[in-house]
C-alpha positions as CSV (number, residue, x, y, z in Angstrom):
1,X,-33.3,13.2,-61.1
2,X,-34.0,12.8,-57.3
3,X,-31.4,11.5,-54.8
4,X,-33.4,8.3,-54.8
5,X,-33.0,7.9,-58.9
6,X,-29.7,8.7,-59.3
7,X,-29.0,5.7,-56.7
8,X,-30.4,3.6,-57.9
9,X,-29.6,4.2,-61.6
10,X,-25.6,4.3,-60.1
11,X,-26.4,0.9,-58.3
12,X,-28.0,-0.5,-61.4
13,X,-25.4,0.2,-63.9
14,X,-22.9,-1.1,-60.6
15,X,-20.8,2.4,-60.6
16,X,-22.1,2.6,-56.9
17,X,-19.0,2.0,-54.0
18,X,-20.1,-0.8,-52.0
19,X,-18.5,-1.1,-48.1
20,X,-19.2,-4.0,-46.3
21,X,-19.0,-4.1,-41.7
22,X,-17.7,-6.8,-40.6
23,X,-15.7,-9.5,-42.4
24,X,-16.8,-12.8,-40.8
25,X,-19.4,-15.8,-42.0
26,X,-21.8,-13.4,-43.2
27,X,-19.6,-10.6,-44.5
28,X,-16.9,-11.9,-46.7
29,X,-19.1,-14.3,-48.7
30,X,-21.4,-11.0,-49.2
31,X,-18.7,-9.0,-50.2
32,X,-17.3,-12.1,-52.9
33,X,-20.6,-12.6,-54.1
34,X,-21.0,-8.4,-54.8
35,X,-17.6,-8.1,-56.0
36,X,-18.1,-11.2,-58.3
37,X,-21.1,-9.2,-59.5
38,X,-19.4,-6.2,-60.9
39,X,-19.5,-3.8,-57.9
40,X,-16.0,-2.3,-56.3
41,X,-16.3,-3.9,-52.6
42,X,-14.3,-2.6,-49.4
43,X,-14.7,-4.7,-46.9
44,X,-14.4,-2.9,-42.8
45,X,-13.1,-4.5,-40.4
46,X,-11.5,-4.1,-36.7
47,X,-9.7,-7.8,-36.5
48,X,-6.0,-6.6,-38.8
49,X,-5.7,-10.8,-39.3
50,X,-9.0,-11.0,-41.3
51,X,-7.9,-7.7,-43.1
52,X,-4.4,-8.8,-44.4
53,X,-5.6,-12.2,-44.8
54,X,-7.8,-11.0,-47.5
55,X,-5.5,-8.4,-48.7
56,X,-3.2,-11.2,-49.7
57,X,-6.1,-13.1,-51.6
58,X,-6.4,-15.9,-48.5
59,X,-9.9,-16.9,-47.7
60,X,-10.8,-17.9,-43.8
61,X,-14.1,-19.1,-44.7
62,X,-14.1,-22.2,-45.6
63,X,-17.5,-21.9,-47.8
64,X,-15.3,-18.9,-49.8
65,X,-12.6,-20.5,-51.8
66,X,-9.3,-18.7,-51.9
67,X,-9.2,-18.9,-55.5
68,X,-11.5,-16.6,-55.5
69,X,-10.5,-14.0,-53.0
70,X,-7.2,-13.5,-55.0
71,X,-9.2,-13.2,-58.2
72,X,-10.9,-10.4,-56.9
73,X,-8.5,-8.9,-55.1
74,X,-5.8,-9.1,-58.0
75,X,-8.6,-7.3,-60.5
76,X,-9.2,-4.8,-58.3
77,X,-12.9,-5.5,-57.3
78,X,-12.3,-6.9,-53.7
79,X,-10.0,-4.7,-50.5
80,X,-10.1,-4.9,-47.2
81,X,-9.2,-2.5,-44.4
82,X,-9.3,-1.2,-40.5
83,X,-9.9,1.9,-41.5
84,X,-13.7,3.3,-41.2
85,X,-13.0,6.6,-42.9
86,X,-13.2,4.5,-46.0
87,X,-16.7,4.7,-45.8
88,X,-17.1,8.3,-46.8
89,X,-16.5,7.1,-50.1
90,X,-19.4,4.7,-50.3
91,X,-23.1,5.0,-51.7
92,X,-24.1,1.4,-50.4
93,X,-23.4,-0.1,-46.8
94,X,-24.2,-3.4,-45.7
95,X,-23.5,-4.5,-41.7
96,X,-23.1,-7.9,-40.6
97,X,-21.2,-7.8,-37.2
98,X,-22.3,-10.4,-34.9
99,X,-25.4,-10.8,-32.5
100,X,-24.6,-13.1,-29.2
101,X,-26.1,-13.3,-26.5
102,X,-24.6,-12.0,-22.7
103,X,-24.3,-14.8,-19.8
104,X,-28.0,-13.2,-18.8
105,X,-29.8,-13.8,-22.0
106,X,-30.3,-10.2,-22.7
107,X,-29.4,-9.4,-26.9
108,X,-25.4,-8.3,-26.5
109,X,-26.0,-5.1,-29.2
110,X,-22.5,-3.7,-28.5
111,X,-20.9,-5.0,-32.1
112,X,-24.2,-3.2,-34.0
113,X,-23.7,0.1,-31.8
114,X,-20.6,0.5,-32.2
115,X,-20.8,-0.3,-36.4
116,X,-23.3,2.2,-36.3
117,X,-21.0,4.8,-34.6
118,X,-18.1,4.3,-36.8
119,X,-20.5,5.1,-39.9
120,X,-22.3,7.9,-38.3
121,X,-19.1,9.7,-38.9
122,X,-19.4,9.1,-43.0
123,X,-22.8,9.9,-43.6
124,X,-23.7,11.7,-46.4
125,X,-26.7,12.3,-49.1
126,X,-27.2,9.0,-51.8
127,X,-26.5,6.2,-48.9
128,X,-28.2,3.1,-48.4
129,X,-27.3,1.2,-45.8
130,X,-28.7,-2.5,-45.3
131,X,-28.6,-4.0,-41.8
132,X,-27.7,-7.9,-41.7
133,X,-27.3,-8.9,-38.5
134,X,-29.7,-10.8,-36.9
135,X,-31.5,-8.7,-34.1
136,X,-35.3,-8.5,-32.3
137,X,-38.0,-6.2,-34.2
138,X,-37.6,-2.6,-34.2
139,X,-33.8,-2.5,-34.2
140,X,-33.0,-1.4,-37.5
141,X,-35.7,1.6,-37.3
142,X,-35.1,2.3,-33.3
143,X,-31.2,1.7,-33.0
144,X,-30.0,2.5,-36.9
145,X,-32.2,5.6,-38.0
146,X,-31.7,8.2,-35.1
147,X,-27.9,7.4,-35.0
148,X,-27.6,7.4,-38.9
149,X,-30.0,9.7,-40.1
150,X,-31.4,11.8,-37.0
151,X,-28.6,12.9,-35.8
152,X,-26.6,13.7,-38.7
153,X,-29.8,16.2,-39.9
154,X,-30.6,13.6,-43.2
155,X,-34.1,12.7,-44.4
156,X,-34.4,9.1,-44.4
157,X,-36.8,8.0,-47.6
158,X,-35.2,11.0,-49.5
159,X,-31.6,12.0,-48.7
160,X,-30.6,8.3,-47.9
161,X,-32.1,4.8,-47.6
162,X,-32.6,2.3,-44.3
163,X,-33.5,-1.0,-44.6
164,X,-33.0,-4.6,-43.0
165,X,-32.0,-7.7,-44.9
166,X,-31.8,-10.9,-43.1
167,X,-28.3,-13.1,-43.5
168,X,-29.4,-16.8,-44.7
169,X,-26.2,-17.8,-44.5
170,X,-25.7,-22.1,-43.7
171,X,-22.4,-23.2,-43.3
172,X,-21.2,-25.9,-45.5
173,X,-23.9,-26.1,-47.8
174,X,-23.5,-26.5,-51.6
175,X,-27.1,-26.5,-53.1
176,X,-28.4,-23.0,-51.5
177,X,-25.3,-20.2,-50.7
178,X,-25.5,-16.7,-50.8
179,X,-26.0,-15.7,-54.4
180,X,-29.1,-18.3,-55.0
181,X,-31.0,-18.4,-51.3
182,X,-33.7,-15.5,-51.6
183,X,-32.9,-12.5,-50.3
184,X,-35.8,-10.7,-47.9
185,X,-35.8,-7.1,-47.8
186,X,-37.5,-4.2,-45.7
187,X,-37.1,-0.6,-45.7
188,X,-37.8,2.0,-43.2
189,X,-39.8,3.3,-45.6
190,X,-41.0,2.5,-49.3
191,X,-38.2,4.2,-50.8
192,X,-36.0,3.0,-48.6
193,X,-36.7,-0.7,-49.6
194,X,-37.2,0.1,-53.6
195,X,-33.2,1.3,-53.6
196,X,-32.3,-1.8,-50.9
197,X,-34.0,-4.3,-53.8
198,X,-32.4,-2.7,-56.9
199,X,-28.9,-3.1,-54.9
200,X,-29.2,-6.6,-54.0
201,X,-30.7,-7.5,-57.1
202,X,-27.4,-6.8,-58.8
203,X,-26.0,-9.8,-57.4
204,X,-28.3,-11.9,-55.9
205,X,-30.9,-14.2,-57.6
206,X,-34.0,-13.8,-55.9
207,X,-35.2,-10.7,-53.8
208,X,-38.5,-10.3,-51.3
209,X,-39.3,-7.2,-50.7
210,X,-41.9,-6.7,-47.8
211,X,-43.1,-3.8,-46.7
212,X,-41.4,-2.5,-43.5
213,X,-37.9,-2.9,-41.5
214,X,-39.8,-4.9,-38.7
215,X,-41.4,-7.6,-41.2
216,X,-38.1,-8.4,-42.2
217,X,-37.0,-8.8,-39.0
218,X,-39.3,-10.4,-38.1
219,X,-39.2,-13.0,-40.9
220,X,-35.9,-14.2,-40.0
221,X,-36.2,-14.9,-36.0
222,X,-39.4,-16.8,-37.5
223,X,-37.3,-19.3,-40.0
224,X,-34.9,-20.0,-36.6
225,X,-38.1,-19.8,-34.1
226,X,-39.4,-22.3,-36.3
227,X,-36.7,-24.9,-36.2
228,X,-35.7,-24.1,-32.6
229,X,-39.2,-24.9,-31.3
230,X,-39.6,-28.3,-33.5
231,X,-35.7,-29.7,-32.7
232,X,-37.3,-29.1,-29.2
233,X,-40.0,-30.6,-29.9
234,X,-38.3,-33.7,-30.7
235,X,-35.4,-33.5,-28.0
236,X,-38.4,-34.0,-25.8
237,X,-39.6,-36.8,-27.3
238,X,-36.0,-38.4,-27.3
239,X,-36.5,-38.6,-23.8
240,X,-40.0,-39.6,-23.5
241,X,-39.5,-42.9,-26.2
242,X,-36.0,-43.7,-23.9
243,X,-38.7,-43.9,-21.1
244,X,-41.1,-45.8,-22.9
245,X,-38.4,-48.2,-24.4
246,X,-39.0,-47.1,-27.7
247,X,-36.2,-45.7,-30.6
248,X,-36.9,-42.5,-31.2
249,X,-35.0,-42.6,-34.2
250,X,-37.0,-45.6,-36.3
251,X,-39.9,-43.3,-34.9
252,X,-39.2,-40.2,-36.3
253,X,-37.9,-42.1,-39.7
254,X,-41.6,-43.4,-39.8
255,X,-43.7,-40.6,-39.3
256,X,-41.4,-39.6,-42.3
257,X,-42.9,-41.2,-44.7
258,X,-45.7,-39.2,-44.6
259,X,-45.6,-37.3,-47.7
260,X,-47.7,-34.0,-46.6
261,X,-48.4,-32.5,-43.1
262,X,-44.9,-33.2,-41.6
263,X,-41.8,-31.5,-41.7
264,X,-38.5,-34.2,-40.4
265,X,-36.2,-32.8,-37.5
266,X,-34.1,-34.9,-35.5
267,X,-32.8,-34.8,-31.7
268,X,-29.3,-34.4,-30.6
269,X,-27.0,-33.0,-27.8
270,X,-27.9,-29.9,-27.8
271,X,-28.2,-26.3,-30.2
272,X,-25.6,-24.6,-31.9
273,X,-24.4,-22.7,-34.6
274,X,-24.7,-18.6,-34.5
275,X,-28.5,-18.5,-35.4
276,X,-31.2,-21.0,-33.5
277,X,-29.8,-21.2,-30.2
278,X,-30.0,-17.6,-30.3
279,X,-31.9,-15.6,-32.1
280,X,-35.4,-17.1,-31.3
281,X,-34.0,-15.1,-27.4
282,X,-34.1,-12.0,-29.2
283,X,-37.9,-12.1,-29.7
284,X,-38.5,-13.7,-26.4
285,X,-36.2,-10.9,-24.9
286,X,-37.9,-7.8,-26.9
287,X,-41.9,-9.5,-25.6
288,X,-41.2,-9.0,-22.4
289,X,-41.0,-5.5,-22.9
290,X,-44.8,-5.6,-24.2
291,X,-45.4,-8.0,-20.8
292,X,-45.9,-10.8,-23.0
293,X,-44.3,-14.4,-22.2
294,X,-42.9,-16.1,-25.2
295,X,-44.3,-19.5,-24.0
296,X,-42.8,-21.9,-26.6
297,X,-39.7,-20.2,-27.3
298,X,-38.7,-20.2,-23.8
299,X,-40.1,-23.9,-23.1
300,X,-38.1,-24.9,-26.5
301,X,-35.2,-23.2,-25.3
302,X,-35.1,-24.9,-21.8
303,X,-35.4,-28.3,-23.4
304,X,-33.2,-27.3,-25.3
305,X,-30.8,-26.1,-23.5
306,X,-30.7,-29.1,-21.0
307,X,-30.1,-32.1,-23.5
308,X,-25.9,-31.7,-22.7
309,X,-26.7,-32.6,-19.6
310,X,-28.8,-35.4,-20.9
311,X,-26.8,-36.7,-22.6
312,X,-24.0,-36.9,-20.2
313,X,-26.5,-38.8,-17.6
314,X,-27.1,-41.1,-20.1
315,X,-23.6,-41.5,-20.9
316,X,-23.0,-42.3,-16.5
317,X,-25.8,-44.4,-16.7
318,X,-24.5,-46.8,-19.4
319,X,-21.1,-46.7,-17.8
320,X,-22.5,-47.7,-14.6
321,X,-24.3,-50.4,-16.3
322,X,-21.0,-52.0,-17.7
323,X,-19.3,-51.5,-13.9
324,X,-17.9,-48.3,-14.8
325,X,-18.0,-44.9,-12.4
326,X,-18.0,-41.9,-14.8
327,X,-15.5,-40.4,-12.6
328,X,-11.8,-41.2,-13.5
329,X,-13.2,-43.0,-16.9
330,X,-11.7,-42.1,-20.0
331,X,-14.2,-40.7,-22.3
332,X,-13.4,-39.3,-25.9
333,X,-15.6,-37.0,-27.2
334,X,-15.7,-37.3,-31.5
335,X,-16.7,-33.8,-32.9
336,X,-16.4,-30.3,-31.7
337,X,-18.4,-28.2,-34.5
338,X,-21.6,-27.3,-33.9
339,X,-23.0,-29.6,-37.4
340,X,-21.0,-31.9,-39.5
341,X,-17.8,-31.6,-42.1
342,X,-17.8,-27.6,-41.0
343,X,-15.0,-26.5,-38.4
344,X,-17.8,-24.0,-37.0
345,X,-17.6,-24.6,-32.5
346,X,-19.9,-21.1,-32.4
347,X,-22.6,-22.4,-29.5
348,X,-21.7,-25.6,-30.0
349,X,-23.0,-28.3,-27.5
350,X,-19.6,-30.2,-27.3
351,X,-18.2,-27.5,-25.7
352,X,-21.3,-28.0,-22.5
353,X,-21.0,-32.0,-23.2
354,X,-17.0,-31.9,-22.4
355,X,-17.2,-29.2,-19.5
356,X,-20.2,-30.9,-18.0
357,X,-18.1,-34.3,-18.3
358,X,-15.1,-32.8,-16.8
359,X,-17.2,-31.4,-13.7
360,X,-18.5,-35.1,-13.3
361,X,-14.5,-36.4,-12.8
362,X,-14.2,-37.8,-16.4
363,X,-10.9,-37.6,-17.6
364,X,-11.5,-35.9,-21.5
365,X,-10.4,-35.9,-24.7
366,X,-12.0,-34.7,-27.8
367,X,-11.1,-35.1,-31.8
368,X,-12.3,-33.2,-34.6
369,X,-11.0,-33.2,-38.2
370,X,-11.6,-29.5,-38.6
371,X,-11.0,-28.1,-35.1
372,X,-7.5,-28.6,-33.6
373,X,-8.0,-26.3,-30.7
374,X,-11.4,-25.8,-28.5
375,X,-11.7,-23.4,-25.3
376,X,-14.5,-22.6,-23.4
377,X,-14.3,-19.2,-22.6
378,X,-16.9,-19.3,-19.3
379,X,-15.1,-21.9,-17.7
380,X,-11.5,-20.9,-18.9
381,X,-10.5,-24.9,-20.2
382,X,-8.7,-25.4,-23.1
383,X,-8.2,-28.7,-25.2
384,X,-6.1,-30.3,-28.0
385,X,-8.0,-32.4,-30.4
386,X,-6.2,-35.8,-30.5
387,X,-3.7,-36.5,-33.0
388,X,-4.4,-40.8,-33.1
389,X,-8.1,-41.4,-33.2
390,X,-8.0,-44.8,-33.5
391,X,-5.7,-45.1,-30.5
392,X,-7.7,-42.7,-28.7
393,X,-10.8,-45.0,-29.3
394,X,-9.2,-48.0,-27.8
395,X,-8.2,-46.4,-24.7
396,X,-11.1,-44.6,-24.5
397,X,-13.7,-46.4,-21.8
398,X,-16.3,-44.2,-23.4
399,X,-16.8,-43.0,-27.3
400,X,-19.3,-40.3,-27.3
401,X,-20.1,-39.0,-31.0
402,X,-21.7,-35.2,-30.6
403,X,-20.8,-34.3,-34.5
404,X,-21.3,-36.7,-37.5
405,X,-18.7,-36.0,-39.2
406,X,-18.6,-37.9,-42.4
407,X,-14.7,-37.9,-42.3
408,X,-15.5,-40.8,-39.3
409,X,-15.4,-44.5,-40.0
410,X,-18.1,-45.4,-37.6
411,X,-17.6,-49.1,-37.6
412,X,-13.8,-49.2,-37.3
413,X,-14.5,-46.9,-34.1
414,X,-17.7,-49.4,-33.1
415,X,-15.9,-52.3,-33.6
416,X,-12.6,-50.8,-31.7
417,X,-14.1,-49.2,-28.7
418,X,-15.3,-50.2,-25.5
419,X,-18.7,-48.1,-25.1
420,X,-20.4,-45.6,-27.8
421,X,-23.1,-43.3,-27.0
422,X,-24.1,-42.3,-30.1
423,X,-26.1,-38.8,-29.7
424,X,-26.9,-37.9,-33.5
425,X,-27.2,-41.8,-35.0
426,X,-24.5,-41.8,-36.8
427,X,-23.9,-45.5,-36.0
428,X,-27.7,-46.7,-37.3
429,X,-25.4,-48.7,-40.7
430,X,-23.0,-50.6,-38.1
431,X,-24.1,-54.0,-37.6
432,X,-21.0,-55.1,-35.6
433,X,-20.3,-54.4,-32.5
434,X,-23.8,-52.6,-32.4
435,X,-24.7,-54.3,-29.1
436,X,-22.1,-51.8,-27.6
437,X,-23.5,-49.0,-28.9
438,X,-26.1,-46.7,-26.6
439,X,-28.2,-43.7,-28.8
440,X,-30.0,-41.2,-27.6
């Protein structure tokens, strides 16, 4: 049999090693769900804490139960280590090591580079390795293939196998996780993505296979273009109905009951999470190489990025319609996380709502029932959340509501506070005390 047969056989009948890069939101649910499915996982990674923590069968991700971790790790299917050598002893590598952004915008590659450098080292004939991360077109095939397969003297297509497979991943949500959302996959070469498919479809439900790396790539920064561009779309048109006088909200919830030809997004203090605010910048980034301008990305992304400070103008204005100077007022900011009942703060717009607030002389506090610390690591603050909410409300000259979590009772807080500016309408079922309520 070829190098490409036996593979895949070895993959099929789950007697293939399996070595995961990077233990985080994408990584560890990964490795569960291909441990769960038969295959001996290692996972790699740099940060010891992650390591031992899943070493002694203790989940960190909160959508990977630690019931689960120790079931694996106890049978033997599930390990974890620093060590890159490891992967010497693998047939199948997946990487999923973060994608930010720098201060400048430009695609911070450093975490991919230096994944790929560590398992340069350990190539060898009958590897595929499956890029995850998030990145513009051209990475996996520009980036991954000289460094994996060039200059270690392999044939990629026939000694080992390159292809890219986007991460889906959602935090906290329960209908579609990693084992049932559809898996797209595309190789360097035809080969490469036949051997990517039979792997993945040992463990995952559905699997796409398109024809090259770039489609794949591509695909993903269109599912977060997508929503990027329409959440824009209607942060804009929060501010032009607060202009007009008219609620945006009972607006939007109208033209929702058309049943075909619309799609619902809603407005809110700004974009975050480790996906929209950021990947859509990666295409716009690798255009401008061709000399081509990215028109509604970067016109979505400025919007965008400038509803924080909308939202804190709107929060002075209201003040200084109740005879109130933003400056020395006590505001209490309620939710950190970038979407609610998750204690995710990557990107979040709390983070640019609190600083921006501080900057204006407010005097801040934030709570959170998932986050108990938040630091912002531009401007070097650091905060507690509160430990009394309800106290916190009542002192509070302003309640402004950035994450609905469900955890909240929003008409105790309504009917206890002074002021809320409610940024995601999480008050819309209060009645009481609704007259002191301000939404975006």
């Amino acid at each position: 049999m070829s190098i490409k047969e036996t593979l895949i056989k070895s993959l099929k009948e789950k007697k293939s090693r399996i070595g995961i890069l990077g233990l985080g939101y994408v990584g560890l649910p990964l490795a569960v769900v291909f441990a769960e499915a038969g295959f001996h996982v290692t996972g790699v990674d740099p940060d010891s804490r992650k390591v031992d923590s899943i070493n002694q069968g203790v989940s960190y991700i909160p959508d990977v139960e630690t019931e689960a971790v120790q079931k694996l790790v106890n049978s033997g299917y599930l390990t974890a280590t620093t060590d890159f050598s490891v992967l010497k002893e693998m047939e199948a590598v997946s990487i999923c090591v973060p994608t930010p952004l720098r201060q400048t915008g430009d695609p911070d590659m450093s975490f991919i580079l230096s994944a790929t450098e560590q398992l340069a080292k350990y190539m060898h004939k009958g590897m595929v390795v499956v890029l995850e991360s998030t990145t513009y077109p051209g990475t996996t095939r520009e980036v991954l293939l000289p460094k994996l397969g060039v200059e270690c003297g392999l044939t990629v297509g026939e000694d080992w196998f390159l292809a890219f497979s986007p991460e889906r991943v959602d935090p906290g949500r329960e209908d579609f996780t990693t084992i049932n959302t559809p898996k797209v996959v595309g190789g360097i070469t035809e080969a490469c993505g036949e051997v990517a498919t039979a792997w993945y479809e040992g463990a995952i439900q559905t699997i796409h296979c398109v024809s090259s790396a770039e489609a794949a790539e591509m695909a993903k920064l269109l599912e977060n273009t997508f929503r990027m561009i329409n959440i824009g779309l209607v942060n804009e048109l929060a501010i032009i109905c607060e202009r007009l006088g008219v609620d945006v909200w009972e607006v939007i919830d109208a033209a929702a009951t058309k049943p075909f030809g619309f799609m619902k997004f809603t407005p809110g203090p700004g974009l975050g999470g480790h996906c929209i605010p950021i990947d859509p910048l990666y295409l716009s980034w690798k255009m401008k190489s061709f000399h081509y301008n990215a028109r509604f990305i970067e016109l979505a992304s400025e919007i965008n990025t400038n509803m924080p400070r909308y939202v804190v103008g709107r929060v002075m204005e209201a003040l200084n319609e109740r005879g109130k100077a933003l400056k020395g007022s006590q505001v209490l900011v309620l939710g950190a996380a970038y979407k609610p009942d998750i204690d995710d703060v990557r990107e979040s717009p709390a983070l640019d709502v609190i600083g921006l607030l501080q900057k204006k002389g407010a005097l801040v506090e934030y709570h959170d029932p998932y986050i108990a610390h938040i630091h912002h690591e531009v401007d070097g603050w650091h905060m507690d959340s509160v430990k009394d909410l309800m106290k916190a409300v009542k002192a509070a000259d302003a309640v402004v509501i950035i994450t609905n979590h469900k955890d909240y009772d929003y008409k105790a807080i309504v009917e206890s506070s002074a002021f809320v500016f409610d940024s995601r309408n999480a008050t819309r079922n209060v009645a009481t005390g609704s007259d002191k309520v301000v939404r975006l």
